[in-house]
C-alpha positions as a Markdown table, in Angstrom:
| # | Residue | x | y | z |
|---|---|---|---|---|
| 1 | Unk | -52.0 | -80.9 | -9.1 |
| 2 | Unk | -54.5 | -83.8 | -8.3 |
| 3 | Unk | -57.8 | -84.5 | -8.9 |
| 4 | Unk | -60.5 | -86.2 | -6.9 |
| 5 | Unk | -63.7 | -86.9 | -7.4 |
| 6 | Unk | -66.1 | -87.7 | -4.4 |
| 7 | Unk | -70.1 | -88.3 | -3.8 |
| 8 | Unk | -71.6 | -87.4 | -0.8 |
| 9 | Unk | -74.9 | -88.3 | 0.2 |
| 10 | Unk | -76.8 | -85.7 | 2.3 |
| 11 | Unk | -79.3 | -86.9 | 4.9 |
| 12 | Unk | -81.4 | -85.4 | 7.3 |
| 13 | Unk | -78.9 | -85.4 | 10.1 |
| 14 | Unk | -76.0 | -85.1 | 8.1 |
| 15 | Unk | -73.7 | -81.7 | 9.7 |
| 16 | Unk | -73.1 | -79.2 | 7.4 |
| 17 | Unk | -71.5 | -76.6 | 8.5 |
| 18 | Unk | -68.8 | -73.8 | 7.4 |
| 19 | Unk | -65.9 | -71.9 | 8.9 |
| 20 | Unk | -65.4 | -68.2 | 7.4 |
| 21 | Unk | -61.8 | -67.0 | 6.8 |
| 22 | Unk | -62.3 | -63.1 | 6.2 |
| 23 | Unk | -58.7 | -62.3 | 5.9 |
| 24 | Unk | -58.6 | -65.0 | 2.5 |
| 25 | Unk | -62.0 | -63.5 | 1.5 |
| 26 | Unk | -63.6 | -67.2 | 1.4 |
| 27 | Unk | -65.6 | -69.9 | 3.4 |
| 28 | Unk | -65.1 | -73.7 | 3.8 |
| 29 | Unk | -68.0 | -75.5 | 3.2 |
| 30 | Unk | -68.3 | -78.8 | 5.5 |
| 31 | Unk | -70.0 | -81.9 | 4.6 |
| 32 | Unk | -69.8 | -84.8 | 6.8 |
| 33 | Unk | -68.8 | -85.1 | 10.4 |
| 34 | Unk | -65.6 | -85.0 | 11.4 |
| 35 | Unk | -64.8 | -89.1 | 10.8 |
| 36 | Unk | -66.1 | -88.5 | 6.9 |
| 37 | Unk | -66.3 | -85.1 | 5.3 |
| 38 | Unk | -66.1 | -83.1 | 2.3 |
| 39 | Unk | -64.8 | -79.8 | 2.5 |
| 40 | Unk | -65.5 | -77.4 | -0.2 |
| 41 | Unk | -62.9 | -74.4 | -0.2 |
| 42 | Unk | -65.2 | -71.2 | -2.1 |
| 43 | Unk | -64.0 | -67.5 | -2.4 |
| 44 | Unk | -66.3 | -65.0 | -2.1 |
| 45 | Unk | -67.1 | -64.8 | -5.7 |
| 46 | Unk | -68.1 | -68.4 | -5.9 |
| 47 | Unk | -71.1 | -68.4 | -2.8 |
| 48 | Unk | -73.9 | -66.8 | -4.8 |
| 49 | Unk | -73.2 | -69.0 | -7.7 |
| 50 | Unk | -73.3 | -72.4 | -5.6 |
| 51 | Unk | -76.5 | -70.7 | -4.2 |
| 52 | Unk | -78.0 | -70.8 | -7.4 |
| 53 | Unk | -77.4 | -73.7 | -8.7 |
| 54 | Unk | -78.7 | -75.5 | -5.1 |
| 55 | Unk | -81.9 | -73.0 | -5.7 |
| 56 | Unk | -82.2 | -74.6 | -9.8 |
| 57 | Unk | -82.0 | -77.5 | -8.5 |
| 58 | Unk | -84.3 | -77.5 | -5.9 |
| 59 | Unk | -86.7 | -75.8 | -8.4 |
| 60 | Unk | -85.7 | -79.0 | -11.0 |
| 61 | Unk | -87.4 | -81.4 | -8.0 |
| 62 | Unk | -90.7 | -79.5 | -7.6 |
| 63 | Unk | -94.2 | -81.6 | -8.2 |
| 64 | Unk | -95.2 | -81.0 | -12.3 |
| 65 | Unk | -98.7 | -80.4 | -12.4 |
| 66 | Unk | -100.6 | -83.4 | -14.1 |
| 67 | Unk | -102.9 | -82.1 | -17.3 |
| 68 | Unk | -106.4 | -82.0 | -16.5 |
């Protein structure tokens, strides 16, 4: 087995997209346009745990109140 490991940088008009395979109970995740992309292969199981993680880390990113 090999290992990879690739950054992606997300901007506004950056596709993401994702094609459903219900017979493999998973999704492919698409990042990039067809020329460049990442595709991230996650089972069933693994969607409302990458949905979490993308809602900490949004949450990580939001203003901090100064002190008065």
């Amino acid at each position: 087995m090999a290992h990879l490991t690739a950054g992606v940088h997300i901007q506004p008009g950056t596709e993401l997209s994702f094609r459903s395979h219900p017979a493999e109970d998973r999704v492919v995740l698409k990042l990039g346009e067809a020329d460049g992309n990442v595709a991230v292969f996650l089972p069933r199981s693994e969607i409302a745990r990458l949905a979490e993680v993308l809602a900490q880390a949004q949450k990580s990113l939001s203003p901090v109140k100064a002190a008065a």
